[in-house]
VMD Tcl script that builds the backbone (N, CA, C; Angstrom):
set m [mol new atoms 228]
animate dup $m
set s [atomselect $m all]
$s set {name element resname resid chain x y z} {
  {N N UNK 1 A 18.805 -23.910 -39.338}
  {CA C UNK 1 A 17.519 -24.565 -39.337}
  {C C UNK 1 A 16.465 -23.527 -38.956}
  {N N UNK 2 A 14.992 -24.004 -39.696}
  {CA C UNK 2 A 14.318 -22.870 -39.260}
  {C C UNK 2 A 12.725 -23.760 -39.000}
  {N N UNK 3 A 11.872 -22.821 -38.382}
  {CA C UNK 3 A 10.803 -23.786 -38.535}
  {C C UNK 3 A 9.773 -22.169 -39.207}
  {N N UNK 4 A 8.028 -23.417 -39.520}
  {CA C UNK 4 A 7.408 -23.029 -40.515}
  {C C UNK 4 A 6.614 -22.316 -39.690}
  {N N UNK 5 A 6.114 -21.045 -39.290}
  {CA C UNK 5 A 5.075 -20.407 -38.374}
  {C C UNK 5 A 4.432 -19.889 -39.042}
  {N N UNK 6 A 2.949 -19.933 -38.850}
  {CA C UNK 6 A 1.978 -19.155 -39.977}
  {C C UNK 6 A 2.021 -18.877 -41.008}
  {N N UNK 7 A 2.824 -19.956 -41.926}
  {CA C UNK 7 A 3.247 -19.915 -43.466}
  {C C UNK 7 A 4.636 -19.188 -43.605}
  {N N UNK 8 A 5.389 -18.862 -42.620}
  {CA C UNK 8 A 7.157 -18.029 -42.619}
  {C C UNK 8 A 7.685 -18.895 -42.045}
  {N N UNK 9 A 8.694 -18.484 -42.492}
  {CA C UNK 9 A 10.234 -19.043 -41.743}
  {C C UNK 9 A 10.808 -18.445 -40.938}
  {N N UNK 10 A 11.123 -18.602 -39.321}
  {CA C UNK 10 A 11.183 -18.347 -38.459}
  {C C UNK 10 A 12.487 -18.849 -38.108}
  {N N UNK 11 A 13.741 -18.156 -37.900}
  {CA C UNK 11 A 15.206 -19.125 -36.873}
  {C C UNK 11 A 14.950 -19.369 -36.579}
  {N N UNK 12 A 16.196 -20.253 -35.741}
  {CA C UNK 12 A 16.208 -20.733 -34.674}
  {C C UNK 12 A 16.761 -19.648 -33.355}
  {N N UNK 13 A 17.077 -18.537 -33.694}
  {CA C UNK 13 A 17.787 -17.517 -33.028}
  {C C UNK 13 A 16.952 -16.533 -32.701}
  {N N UNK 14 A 16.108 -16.258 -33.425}
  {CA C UNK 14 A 14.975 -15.510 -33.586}
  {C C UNK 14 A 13.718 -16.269 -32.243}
  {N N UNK 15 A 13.310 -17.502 -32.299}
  {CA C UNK 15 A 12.591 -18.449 -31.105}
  {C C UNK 15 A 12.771 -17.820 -30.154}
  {N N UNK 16 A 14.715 -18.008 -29.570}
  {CA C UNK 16 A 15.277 -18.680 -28.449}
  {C C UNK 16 A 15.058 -16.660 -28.160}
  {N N UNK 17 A 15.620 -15.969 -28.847}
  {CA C UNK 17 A 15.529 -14.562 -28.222}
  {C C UNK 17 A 14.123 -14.230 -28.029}
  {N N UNK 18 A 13.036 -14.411 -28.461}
  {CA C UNK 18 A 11.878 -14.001 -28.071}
  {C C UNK 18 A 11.457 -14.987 -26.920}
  {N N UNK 19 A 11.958 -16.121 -26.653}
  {CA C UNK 19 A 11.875 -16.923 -25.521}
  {C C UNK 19 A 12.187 -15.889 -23.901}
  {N N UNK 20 A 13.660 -15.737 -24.354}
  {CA C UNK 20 A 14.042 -15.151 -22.968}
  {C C UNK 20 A 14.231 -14.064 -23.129}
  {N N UNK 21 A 13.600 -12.725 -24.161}
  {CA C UNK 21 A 12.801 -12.160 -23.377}
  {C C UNK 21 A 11.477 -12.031 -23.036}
  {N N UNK 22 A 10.470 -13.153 -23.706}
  {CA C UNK 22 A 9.893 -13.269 -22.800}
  {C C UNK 22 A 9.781 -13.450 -21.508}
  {N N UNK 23 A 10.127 -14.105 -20.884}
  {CA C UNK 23 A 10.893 -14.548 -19.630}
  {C C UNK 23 A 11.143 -13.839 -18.540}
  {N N UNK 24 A 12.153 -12.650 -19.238}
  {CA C UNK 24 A 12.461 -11.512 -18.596}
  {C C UNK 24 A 11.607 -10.828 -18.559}
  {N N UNK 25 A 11.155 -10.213 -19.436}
  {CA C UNK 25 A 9.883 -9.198 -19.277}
  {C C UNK 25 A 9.206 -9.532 -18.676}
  {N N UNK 26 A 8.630 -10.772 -18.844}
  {CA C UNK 26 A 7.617 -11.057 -17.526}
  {C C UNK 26 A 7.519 -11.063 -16.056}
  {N N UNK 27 A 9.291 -11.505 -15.658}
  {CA C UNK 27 A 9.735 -11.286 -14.731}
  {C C UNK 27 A 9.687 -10.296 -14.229}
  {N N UNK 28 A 10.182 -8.995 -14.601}
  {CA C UNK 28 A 10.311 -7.996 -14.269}
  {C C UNK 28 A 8.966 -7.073 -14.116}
  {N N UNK 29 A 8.345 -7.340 -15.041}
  {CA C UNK 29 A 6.817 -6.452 -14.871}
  {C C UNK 29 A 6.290 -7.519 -13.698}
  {N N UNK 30 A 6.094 -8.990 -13.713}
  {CA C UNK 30 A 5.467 -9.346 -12.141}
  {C C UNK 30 A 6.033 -8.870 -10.809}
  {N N UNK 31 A 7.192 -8.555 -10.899}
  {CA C UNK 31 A 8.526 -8.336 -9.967}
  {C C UNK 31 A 7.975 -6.570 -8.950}
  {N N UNK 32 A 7.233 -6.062 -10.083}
  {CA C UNK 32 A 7.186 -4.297 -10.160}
  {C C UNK 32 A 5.953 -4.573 -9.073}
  {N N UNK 33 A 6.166 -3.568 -7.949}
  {CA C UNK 33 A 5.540 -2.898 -7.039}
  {C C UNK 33 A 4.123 -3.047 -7.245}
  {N N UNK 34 A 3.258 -3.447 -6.637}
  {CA C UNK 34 A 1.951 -3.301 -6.787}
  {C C UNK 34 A 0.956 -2.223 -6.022}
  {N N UNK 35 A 0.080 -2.037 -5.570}
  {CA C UNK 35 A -0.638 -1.060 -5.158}
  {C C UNK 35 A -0.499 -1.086 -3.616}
  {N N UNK 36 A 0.069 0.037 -3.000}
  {CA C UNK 36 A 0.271 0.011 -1.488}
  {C C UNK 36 A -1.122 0.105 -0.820}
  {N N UNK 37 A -1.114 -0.709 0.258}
  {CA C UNK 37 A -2.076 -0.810 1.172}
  {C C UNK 37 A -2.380 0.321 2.188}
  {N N UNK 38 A -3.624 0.475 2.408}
  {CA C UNK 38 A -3.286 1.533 3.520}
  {C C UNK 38 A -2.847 0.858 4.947}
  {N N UNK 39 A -2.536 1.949 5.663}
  {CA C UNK 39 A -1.483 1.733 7.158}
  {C C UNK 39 A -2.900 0.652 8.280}
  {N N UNK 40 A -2.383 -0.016 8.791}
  {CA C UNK 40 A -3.168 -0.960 9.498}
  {C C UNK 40 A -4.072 0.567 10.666}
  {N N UNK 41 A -5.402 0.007 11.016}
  {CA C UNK 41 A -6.117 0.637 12.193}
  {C C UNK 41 A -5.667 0.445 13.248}
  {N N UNK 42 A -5.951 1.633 14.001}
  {CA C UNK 42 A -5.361 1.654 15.924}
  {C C UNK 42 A -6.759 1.080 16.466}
  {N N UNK 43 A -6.602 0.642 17.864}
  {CA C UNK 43 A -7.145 0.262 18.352}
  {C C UNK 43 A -8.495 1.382 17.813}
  {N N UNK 44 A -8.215 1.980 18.725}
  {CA C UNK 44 A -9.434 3.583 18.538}
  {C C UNK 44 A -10.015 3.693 17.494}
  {N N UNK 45 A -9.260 3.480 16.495}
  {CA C UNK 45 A -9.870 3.746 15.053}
  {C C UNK 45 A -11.069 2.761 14.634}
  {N N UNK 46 A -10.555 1.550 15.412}
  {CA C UNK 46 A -10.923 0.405 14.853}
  {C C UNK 46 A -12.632 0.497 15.922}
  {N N UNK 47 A -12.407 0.872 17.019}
  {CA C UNK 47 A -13.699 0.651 17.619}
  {C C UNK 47 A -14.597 2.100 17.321}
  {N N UNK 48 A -13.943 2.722 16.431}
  {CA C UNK 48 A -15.004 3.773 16.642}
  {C C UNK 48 A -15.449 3.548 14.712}
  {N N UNK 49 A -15.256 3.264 14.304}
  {CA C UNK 49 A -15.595 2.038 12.561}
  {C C UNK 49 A -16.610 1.239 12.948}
  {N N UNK 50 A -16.671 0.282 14.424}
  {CA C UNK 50 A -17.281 -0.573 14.555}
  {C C UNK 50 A -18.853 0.122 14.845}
  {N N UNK 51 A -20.301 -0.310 14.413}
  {CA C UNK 51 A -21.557 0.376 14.793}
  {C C UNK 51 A -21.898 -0.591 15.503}
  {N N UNK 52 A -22.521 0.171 17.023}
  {CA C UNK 52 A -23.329 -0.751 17.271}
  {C C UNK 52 A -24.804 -0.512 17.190}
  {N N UNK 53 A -25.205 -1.510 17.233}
  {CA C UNK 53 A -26.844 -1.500 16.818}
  {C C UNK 53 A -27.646 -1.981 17.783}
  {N N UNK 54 A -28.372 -1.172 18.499}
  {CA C UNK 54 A -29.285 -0.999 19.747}
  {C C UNK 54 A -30.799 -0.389 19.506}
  {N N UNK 55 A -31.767 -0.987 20.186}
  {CA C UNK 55 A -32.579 -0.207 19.770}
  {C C UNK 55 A -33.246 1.238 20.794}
  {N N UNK 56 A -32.311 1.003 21.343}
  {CA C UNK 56 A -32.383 2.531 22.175}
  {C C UNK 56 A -31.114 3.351 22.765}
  {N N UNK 57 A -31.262 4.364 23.036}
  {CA C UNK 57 A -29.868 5.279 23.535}
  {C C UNK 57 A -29.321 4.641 25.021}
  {N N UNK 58 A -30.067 3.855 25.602}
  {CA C UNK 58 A -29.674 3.549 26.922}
  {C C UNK 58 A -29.090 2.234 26.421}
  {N N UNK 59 A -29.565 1.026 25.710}
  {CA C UNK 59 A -28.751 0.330 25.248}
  {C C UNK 59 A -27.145 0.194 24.950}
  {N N UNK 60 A -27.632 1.495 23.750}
  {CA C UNK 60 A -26.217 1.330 23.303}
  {C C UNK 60 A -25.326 1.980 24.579}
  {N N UNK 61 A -25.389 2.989 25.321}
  {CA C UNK 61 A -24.780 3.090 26.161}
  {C C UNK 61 A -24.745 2.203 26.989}
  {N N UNK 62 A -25.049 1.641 27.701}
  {CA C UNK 62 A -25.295 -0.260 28.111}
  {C C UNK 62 A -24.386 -0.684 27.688}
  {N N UNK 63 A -24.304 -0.634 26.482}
  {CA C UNK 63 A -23.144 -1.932 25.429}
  {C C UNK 63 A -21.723 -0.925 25.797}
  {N N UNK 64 A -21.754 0.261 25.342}
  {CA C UNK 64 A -21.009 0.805 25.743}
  {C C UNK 64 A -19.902 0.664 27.128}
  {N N UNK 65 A -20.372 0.947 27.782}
  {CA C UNK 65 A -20.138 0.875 29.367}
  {C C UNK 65 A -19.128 -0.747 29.766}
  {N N UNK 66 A -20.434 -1.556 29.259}
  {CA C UNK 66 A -19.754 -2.837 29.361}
  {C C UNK 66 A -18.621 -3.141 28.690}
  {N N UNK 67 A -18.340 -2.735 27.051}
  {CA C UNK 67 A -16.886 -2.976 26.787}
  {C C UNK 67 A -16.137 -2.296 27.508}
  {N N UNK 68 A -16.243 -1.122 28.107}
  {CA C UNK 68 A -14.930 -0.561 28.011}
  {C C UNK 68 A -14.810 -1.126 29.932}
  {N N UNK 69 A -14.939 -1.684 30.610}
  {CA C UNK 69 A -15.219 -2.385 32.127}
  {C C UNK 69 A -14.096 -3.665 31.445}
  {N N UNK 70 A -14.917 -4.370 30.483}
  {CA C UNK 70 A -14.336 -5.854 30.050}
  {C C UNK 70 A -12.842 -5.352 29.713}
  {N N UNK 71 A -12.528 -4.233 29.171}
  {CA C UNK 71 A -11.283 -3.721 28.495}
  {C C UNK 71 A -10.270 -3.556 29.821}
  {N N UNK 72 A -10.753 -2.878 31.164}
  {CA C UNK 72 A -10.797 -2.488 31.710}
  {C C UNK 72 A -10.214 -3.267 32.372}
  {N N UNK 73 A -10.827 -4.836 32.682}
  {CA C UNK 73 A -10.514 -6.358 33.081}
  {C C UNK 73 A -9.269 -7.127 32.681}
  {N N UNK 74 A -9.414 -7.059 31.166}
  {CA C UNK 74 A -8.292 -7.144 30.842}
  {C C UNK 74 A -7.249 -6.904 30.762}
  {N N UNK 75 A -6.921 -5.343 30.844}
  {CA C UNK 75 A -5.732 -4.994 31.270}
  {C C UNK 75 A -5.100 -5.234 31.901}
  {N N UNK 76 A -5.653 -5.642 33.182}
  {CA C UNK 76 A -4.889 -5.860 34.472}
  {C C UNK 76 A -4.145 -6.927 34.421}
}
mol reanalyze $m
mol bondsrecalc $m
mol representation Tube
mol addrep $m
């Protein structure tokens, strides 16, 4: 038996194999490795990324001072 596709005759053997590999192929190419991430930030890394925004040098040292006291707190 065959059926009628775009004016041809198409198996039934011919379907079922382009079925599974479709299937497979798809599988396997979704399956494949995608783009590695970079490595997570350290603490350090992460606060020195962070800006702070002050409108003067004594400020930000201000802000300064105070996290690292609160950090300081916490540890204990």
């Amino acid at each position: 038996m065959s059926y009628v596709i775009f004016g041809r005759a198409i198996k039934n053997e011919h379907l079922a194999l382009g079925t599974l590999l479709t299937a497979i192929g798809g599988s396997i190419i979704m399956s494949r490795g995608g783009s590695k991430s970079e490595a997570p930030q350290t603490t350090q890394q992460a606060k020195a990324s962070i800006p702070i925004k002050a409108s003067s040098n004594e400020e930000e040292e201000f802000i300064r001072k105070f996290v690292e006291e609160a950090e300081k707190e916490s540890n204990h």
